[in-house]
N, C-alpha and C positions, 0 to 999 in steps of 0.2 A: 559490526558497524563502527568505523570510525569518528571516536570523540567530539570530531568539526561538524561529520554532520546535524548532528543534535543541534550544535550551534547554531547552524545557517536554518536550520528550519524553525527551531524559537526563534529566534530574531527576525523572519523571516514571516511567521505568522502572526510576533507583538508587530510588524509593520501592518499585515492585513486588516488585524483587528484595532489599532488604533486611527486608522484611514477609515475604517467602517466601511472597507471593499464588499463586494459582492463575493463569496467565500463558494460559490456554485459556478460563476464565470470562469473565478481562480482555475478550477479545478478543472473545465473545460480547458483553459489555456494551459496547465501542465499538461492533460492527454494532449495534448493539439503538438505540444514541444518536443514532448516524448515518444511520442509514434513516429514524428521525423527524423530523431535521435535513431533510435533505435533499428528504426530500416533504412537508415545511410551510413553503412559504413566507410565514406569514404568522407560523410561529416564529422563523425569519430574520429576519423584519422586527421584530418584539420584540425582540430580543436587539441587531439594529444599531443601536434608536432609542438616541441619545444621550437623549432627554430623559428614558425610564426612569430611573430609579432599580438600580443594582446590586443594590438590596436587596429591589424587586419582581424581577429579574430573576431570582436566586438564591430568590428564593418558588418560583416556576415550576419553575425547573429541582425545587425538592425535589415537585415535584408531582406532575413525571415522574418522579423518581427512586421513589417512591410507586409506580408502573408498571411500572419496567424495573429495580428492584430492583439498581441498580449497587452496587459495593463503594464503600467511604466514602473510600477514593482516588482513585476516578475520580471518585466526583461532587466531592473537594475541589480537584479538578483541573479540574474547568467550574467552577467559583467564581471558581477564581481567572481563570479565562481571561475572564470576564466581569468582574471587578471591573477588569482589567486593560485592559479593553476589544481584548480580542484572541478574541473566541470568534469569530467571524468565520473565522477559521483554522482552528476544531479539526480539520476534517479532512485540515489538511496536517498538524498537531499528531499525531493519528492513524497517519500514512502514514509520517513521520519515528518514531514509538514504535516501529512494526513492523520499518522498515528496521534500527532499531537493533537490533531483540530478537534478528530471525535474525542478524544479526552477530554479537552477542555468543554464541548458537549455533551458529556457524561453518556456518548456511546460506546457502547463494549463490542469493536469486531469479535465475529467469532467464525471458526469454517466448521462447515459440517462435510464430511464423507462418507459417503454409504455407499452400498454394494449395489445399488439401482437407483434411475433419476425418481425423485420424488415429485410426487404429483402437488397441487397448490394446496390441498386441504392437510397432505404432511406437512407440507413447508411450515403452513400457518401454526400447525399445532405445534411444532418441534420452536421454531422461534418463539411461539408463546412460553412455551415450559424455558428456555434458554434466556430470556428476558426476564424471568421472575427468579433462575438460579443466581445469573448476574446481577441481577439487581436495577435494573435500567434498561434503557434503549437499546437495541442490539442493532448489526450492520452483518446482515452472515454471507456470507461464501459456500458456494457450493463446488463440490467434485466426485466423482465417480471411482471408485476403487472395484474390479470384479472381484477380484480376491476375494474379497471378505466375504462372501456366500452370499449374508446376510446382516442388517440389522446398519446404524448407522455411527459412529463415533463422532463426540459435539470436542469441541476445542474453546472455553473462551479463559482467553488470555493463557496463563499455564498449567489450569486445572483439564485433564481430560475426564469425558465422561463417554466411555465405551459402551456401548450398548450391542456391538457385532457380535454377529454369531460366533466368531472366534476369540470374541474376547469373553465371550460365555463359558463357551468351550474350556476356556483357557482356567475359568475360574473354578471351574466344576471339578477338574482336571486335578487343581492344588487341592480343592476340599476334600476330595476322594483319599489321594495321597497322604493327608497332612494329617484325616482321621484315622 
């Protein structure tokens, strides 16, 4: 991630939270931007021409903004990311805003993987054990791996806790060896 974006996403959430915005709307109007982003490539490609004009570009955006009806933060916040020639990024801009906000609400995303979808009373159990390793609130993710046979590996933040059958495997494997 580049240096700026940290930047534009602090500044960008000391805006939120000094307005005492709606911080659930926010984040509605970033999906709402970024799903448009992301499936028009030929918005992409307007917003990258250098030879635009910021000031055709910032036309557009109020066009959509017309559509997607954002807070007049966020859309001053694609202004400047275009004036700036950095919209190209918003959605690492985006993904840095969110990491900051559960931080500063002392939420710990975390993803879990496992070898099979987990039913709601895993779920519950596994986030409970994951909210008292982390210490706090958790936000988890879930994904599917078949590989792993079995069992689930937890992620939060940069500690892994492996629990797969292959990382069982794997451990049994050195103990064997190593006695």
């Amino acid at each position: 991630m580049a240096a700026f974006v940290g930047r534009y996403a602090t500044a960008f959430l000391d805006v939120v939270t000094a307005a005492g915005l709606d911080t659930a709307a926010i984040e509605g109007q970033w999906r709402d931007f970024l799903a448009t982003w992301e499936t028009s490539s030929e918005l992409r490609e307007f917003f990258a021409n250098p030879a635009i004009p910021s000031v055709q570009k910032v036309a557009v955006l109020d066009k959509m903004n017309a559509k997607l009806a954002m807070q007049k933060e966020l859309r001053n916040l694609l202004a400047v990311l275009i004036d700036h020639g950095r919209i190209a990024q918003v959605a690492e801009v985006a993904e840095a805003y969110r990491a900051l906000q559960q931080q500063r609400m002392g939420i710990h995303p975390i993803e879990v993987i496992s070898a099979r979808p987990l039913d709601a009373s895993e779920r519950t159990a596994l986030e409970n054990e994951a909210a008292r390793l982390a210490g706090g609130r958790i936000e988890a993710s879930y994904r599917e791996d078949a590989s792993m046979i079995g069992g689930a590996v937890v992620r939060i933040g940069s500690t892994v806790y492996d629990g797969s059958l292959r990382g069982r495997l794997e451990r049994l494997k050195e103990a064997l060896t190593a006695g």
